[in-house]
C-alpha positions in Angstrom: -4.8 15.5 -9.8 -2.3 13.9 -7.4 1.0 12.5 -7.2 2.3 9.4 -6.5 4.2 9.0 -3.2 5.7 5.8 -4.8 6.4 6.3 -8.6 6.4 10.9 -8.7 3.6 10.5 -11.5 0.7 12.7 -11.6 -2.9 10.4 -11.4 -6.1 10.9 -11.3 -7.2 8.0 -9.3 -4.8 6.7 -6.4 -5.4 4.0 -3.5 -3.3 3.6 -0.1 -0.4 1.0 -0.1 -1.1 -2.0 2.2 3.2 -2.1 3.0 2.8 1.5 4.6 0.8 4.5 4.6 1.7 5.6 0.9 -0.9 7.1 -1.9 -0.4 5.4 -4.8 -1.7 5.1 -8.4 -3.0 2.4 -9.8 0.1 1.2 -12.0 2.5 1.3 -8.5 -0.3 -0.6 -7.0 -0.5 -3.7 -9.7 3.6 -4.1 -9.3 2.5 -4.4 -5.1 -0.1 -6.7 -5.4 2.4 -8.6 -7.3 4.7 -8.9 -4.7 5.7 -12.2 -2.8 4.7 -10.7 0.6 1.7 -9.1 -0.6 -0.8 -11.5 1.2 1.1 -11.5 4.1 0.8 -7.6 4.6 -2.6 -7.3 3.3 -3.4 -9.6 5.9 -1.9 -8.2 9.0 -4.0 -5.1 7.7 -7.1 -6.8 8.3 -5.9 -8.1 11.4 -5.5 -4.8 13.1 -8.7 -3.3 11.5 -10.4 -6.2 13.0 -8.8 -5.7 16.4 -9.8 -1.6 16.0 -6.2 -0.8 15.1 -7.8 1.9 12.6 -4.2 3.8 12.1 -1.7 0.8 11.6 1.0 2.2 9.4 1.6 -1.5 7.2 3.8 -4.0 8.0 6.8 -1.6 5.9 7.5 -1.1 2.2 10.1 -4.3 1.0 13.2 -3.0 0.1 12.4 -4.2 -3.7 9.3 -2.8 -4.3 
């Protein structure tokens, strides 16, 4: 079992946040993907994975989220 970096709940199945470098569960993750600047991070992700940039920290968590 682990915990949310994001929410403090205890999961069974977590993912990494594409604003930074969190492990979050899947109910923290909907409310991100949700987020007006979602595309815009998840695309700067891909960017640097693309350019080799294998440890880019996110673009930073909005202040809202």
């Amino acid at each position: 079992m682990a915990i949310c970096r994001r929410c403090g709940k205890q999961t069974n199945v977590t993912t990494m946040s594409y604003f930074n470098i969190d492990i979050i569960c899947m109910e923290c993750d909907e409310k991100e993907r949700a987020h007006p600047k979602f595309e815009e991070a998840q695309a700067r992700e891909e960017r640097e994975v693309k350019a080799g940039n294998f440890n880019f920290g996110g673009v930073g968590r909005p202040s809202d989220l």
